[in-house]
C-alpha positions as a Markdown table, in Angstrom:
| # | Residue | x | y | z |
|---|---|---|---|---|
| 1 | Unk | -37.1 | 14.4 | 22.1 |
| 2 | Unk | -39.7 | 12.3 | 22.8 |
| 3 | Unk | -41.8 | 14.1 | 25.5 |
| 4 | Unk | -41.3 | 17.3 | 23.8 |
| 5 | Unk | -43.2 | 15.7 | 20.4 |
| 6 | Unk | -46.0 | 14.7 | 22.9 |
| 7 | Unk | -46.2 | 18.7 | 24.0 |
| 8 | Unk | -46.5 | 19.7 | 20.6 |
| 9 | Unk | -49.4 | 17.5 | 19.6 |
| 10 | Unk | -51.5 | 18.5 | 22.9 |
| 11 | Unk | -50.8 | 21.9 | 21.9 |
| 12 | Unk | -52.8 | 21.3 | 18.1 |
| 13 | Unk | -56.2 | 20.4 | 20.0 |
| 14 | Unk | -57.2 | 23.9 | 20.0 |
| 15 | Unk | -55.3 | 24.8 | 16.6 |
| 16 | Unk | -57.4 | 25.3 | 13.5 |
| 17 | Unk | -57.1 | 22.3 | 10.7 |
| 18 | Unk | -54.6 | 24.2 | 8.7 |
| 19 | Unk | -52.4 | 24.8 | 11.6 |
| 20 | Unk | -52.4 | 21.0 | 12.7 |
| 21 | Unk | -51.5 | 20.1 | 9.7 |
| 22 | Unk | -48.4 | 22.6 | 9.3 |
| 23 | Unk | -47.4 | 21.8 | 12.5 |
| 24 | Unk | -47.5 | 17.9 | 11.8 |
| 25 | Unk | -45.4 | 18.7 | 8.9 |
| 26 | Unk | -43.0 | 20.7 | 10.9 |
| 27 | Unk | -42.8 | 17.8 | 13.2 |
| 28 | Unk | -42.6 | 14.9 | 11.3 |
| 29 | Unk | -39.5 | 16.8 | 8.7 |
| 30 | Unk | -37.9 | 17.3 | 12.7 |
| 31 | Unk | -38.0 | 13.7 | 13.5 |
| 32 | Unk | -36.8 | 13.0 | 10.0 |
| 33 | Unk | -33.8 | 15.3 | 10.5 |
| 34 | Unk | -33.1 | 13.8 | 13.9 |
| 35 | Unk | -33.0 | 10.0 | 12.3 |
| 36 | Unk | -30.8 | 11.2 | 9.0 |
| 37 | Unk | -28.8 | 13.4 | 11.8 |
| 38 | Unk | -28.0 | 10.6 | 14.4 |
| 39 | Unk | -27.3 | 7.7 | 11.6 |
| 40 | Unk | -25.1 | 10.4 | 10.0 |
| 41 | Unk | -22.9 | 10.6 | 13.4 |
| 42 | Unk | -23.0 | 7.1 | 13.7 |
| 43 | Unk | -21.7 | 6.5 | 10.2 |
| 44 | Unk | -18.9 | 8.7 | 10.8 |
| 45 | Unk | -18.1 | 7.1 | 14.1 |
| 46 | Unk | -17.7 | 3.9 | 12.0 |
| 47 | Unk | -15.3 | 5.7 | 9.2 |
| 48 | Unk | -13.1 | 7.5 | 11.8 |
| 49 | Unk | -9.7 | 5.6 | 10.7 |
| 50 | Unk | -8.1 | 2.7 | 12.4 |
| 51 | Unk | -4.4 | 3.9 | 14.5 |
| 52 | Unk | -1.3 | 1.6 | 14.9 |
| 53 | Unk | 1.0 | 3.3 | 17.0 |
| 54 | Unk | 4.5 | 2.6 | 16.2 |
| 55 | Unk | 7.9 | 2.3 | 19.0 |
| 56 | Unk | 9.7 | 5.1 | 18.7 |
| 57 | Unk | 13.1 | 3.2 | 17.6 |
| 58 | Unk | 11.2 | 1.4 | 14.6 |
| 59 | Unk | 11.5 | 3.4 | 11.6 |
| 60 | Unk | 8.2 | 3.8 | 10.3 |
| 61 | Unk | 9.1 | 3.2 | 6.8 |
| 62 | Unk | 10.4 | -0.3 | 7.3 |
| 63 | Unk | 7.0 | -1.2 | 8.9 |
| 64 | Unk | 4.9 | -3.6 | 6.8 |
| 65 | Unk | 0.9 | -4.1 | 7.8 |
| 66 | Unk | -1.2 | -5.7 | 5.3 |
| 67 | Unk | -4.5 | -6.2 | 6.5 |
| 68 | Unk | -8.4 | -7.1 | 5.5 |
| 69 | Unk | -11.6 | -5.2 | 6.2 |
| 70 | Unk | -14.4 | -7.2 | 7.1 |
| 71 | Unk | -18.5 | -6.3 | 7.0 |
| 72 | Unk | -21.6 | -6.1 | 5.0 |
| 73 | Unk | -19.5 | -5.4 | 1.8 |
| 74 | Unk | -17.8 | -8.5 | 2.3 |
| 75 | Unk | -13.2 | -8.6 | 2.6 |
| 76 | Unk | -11.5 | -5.7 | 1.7 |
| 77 | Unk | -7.7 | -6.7 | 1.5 |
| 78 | Unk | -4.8 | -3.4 | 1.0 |
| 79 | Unk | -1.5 | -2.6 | 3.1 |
| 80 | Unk | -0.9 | 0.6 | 4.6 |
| 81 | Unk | 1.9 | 2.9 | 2.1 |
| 82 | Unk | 4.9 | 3.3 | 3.4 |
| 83 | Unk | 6.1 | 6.5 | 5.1 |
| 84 | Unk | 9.0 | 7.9 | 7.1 |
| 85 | Unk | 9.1 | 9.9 | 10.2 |
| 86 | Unk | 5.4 | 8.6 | 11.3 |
| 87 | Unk | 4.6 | 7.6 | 14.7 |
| 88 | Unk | 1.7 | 5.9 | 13.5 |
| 89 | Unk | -0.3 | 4.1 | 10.5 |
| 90 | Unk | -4.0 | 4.7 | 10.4 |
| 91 | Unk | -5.9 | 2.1 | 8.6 |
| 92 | Unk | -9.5 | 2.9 | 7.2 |
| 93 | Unk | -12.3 | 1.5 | 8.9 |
| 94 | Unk | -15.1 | 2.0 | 5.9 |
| 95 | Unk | -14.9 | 0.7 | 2.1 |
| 96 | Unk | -17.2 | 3.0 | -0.6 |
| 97 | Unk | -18.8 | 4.9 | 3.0 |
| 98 | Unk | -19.9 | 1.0 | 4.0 |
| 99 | Unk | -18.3 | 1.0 | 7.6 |
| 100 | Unk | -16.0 | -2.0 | 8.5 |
| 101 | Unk | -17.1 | -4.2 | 11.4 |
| 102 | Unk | -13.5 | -6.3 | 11.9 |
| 103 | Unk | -10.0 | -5.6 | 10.6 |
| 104 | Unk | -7.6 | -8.4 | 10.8 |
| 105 | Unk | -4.0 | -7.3 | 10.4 |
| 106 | Unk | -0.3 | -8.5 | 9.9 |
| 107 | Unk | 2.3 | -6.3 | 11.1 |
| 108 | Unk | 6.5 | -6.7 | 10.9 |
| 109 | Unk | 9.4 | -4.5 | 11.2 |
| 110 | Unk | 13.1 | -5.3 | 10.8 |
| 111 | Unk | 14.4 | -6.8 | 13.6 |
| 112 | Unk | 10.7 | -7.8 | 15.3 |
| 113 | Unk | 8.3 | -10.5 | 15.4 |
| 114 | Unk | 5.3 | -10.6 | 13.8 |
| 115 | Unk | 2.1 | -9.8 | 14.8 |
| 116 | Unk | -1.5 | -10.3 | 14.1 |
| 117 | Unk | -4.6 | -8.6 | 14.9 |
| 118 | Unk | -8.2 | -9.6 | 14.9 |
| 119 | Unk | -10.0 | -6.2 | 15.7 |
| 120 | Unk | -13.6 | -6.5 | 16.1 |
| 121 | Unk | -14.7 | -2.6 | 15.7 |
| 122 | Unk | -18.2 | -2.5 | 17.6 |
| 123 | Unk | -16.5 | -3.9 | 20.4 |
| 124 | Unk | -14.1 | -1.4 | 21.0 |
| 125 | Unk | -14.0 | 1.6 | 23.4 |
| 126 | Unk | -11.2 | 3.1 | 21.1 |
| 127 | Unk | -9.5 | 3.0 | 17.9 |
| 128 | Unk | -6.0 | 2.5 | 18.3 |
| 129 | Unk | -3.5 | -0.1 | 19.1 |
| 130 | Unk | 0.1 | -0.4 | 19.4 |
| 131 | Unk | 2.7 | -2.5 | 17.5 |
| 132 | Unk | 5.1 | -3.8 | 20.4 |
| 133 | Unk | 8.4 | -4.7 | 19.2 |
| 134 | Unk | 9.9 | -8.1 | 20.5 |
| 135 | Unk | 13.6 | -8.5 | 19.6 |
| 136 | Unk | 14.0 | -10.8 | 16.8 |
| 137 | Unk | 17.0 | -12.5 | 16.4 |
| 138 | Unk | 19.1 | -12.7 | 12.9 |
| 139 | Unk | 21.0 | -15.5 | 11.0 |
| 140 | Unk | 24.1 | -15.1 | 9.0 |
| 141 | Unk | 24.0 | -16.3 | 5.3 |
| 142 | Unk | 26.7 | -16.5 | 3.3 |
| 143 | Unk | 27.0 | -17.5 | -0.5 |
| 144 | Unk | 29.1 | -17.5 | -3.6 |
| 145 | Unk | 27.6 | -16.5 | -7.2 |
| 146 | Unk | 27.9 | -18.9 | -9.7 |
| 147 | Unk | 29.0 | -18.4 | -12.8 |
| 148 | Unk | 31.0 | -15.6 | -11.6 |
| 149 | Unk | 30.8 | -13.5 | -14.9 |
| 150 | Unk | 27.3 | -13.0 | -13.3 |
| 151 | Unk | 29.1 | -10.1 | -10.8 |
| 152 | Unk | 31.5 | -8.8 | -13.4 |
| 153 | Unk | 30.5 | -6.1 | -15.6 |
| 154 | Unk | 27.6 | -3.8 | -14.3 |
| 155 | Unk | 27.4 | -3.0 | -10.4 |
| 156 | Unk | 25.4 | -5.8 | -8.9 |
| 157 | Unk | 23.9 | -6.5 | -5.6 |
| 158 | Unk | 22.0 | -9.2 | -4.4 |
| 159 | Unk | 18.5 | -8.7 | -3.1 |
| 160 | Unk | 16.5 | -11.4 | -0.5 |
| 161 | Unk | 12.7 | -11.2 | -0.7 |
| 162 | Unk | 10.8 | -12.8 | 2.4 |
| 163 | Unk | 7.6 | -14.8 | 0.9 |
| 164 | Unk | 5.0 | -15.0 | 3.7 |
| 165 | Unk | 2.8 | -17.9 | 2.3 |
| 166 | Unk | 1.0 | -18.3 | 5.4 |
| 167 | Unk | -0.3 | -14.7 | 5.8 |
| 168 | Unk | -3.2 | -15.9 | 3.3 |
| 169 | Unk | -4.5 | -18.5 | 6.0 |
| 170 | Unk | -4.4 | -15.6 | 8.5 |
| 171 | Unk | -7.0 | -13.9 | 6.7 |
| 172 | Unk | -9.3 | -17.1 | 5.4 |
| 173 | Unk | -8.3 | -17.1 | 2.0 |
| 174 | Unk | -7.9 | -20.0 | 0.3 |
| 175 | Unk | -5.9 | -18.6 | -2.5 |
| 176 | Unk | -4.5 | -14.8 | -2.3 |
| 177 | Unk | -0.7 | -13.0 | -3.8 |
| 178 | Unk | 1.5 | -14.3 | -1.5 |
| 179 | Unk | 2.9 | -10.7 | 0.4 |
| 180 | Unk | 6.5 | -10.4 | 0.1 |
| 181 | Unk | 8.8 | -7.9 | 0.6 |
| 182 | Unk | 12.4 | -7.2 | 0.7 |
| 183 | Unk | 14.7 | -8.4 | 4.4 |
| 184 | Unk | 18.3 | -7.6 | 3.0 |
| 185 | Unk | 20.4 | -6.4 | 0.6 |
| 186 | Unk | 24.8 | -7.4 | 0.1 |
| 187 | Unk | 26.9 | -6.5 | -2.3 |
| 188 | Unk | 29.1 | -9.4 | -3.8 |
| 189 | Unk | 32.8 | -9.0 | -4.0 |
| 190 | Unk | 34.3 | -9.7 | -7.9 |
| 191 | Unk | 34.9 | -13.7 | -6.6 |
| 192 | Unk | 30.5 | -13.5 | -6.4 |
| 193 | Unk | 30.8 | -13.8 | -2.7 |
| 194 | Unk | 28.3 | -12.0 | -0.4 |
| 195 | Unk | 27.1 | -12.0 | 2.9 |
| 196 | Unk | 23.6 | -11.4 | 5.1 |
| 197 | Unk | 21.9 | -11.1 | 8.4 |
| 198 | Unk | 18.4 | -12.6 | 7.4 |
| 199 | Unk | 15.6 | -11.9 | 10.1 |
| 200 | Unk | 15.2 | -15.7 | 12.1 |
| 201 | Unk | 11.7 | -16.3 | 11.1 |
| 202 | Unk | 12.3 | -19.6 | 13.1 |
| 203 | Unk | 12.1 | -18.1 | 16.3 |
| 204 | Unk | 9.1 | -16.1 | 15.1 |
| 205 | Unk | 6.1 | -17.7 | 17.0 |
| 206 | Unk | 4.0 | -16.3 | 14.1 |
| 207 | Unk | 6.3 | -17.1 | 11.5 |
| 208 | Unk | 6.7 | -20.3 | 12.2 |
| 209 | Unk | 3.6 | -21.5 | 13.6 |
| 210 | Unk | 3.7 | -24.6 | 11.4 |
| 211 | Unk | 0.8 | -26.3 | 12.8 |
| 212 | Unk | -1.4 | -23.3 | 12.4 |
| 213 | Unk | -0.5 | -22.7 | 8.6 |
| 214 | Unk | 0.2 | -26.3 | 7.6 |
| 215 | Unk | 3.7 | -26.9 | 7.7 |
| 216 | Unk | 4.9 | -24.8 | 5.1 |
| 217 | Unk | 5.7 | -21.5 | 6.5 |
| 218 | Unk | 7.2 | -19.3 | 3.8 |
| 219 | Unk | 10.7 | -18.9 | 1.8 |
| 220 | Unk | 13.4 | -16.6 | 0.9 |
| 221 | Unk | 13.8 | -15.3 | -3.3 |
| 222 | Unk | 17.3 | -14.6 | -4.2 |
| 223 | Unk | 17.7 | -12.3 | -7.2 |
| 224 | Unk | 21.1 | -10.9 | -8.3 |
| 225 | Unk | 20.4 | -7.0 | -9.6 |
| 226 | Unk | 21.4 | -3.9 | -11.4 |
| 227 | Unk | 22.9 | -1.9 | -8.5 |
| 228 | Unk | 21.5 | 1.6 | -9.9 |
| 229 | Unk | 18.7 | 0.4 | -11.8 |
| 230 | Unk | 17.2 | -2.4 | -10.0 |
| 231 | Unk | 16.9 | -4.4 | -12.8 |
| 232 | Unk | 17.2 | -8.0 | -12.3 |
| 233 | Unk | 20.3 | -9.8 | -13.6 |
| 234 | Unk | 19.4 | -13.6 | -12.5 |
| 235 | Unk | 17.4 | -15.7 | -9.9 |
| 236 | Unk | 19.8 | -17.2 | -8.0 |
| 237 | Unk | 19.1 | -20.8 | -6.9 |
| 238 | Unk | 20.6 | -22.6 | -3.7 |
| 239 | Unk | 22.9 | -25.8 | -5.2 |
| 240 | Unk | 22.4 | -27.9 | -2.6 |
| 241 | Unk | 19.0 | -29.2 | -2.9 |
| 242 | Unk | 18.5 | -29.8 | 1.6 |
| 243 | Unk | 18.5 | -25.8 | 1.3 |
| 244 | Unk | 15.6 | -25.5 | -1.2 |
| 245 | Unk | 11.9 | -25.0 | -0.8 |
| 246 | Unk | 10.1 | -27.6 | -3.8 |
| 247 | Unk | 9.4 | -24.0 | -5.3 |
| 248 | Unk | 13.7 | -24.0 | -6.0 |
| 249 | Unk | 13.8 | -21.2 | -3.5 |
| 250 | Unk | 16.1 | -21.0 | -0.5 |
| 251 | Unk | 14.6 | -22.6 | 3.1 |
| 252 | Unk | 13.9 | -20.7 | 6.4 |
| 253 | Unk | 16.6 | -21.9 | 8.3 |
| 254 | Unk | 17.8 | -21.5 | 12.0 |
| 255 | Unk | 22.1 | -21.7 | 10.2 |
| 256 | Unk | 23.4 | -22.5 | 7.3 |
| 257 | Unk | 26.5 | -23.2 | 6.2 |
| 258 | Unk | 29.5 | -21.0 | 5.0 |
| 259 | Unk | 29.8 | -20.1 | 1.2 |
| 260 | Unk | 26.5 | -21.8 | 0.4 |
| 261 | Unk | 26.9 | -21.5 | -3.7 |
| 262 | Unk | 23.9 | -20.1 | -5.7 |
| 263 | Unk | 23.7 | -20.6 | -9.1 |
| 264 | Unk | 22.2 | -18.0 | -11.2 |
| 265 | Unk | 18.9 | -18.9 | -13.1 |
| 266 | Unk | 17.0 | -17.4 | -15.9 |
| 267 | Unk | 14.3 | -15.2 | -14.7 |
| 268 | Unk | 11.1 | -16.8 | -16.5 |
| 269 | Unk | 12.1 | -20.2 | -15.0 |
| 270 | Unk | 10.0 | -18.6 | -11.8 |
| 271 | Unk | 12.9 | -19.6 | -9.1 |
């Protein structure tokens, strides 16, 4: 563009004042447009959305990805909505048309490993990645309800939240919601017993990176519910006191014993 700018102006020596000063204007509104033109294309560039490309035996509404947005705006923390029969998740790469110059990401599935990603967005030929799913292996829990009136009445089911207190510390924030989300559900016979497979976050190298996240690694809330409505019934609180976090809630554990009992709790005590 350049040379053909130094054409034009050769071509106003013999051009009367008025015309120079027209075809200035012509010129200088074209190399306007060409600037708000290319830093438009570039800016879009920047907002084109982030992929992660799921294995095709994961469903892709089991998939959790929280992740933060990092650039002249500041962090930007969200998690990508669930949704069923996707191949992939795109993540956005811009807050309020401010592109994103990093997005650092925590991604599980049911029966996987976690994974993290530090993407640094200038650096990259392309805009996708894949979550690769290493086998994760499971551990049986089993547990009787106590008092047992607790199960008798109203269709119950007992619900296991994961609390992933690290994930914070993976994104440099000294204080954030701890993410959490839901690893397995069992319904309790009319004696209050139930059983599990809980995901071995022991042998999840993320997980369980205690010397990365500072020895505490996370915890599993127990919460006896409503089967139809969801509505919680009771916390439910490990008895043995080797099985609980100092939050009351149960350990991440590589076994545990049979017929752990749990003893149901009110809900505002925060167990």
């Amino acid at each position: 563009m350049g040379r053909g700018i130094d054409q034009s102006y050769g071509k106003l020596e013999g051009a009367s004042p008025t015309t120079r000063a027209l075809l200035r204007m012509l010129i200088a509104n074209l190399i306007l447009l060409w600037t708000a033109s290319t830093a438009l294309a570039q800016a879009q560039g920047a907002r084109r959305p982030f992929l992660v490309t799921l294995p095709p035996d994961v469903p892709s509404e089991t998939v959790h990805i929280n992740y933060v947005l990092g650039g002249r705006f500041g962090a930007h923390g969200d998690y990508a909505r669930p949704k069923a029969n996707a191949d992939s998740y795109s993540i956005p790469t811009s807050v309020e048309g401010q592109p994103a110059e990093s997005i650092q990401m925590v991604v599980w599935a049911p029966g996987c490993e976690t994974r993290t990603f530090n993407v640094k967005l200038p650096e990259r030929d392309n805009n996708e990645l894949e979550f690769g799913c290493t086998i994760l292996p499971t551990v049986t829990l089993s547990g009787r309800i106590h008092p047992v009136g607790l199960v008798q009445g109203k269709p119950s089911e007992v619900s296991i939240w994961y609390l992933a207190d690290w994930e914070c510390k993976v994104f440099g924030l000294a204080d954030c919601m701890v993410p959490q989300f839901e690893v397995a559900v069992a319904k309790p016979n009319a004696d209050g017993f139930f059983e599990v497979e809980l995901p071995d976050f022991t042998s999840d190298p993320i997980a369980d990176d205690k010397k990365r996240w500072g020895g505490f690694t996370g915890e599993f809330r127990v919460v006896l519910r409503e089967t139809k409505t969801w509505n919680p019934i009771a916390s439910l609180r490990v008895e043995l006191s080797d099985f609980r976090t100092p939050g009351g809630r149960l350990k991440i554990m590589a076994a545990y014993p049979s017929d752990l009992v749990f003893t149901g709790v009110p809900l505002f005590s925060g167990h």
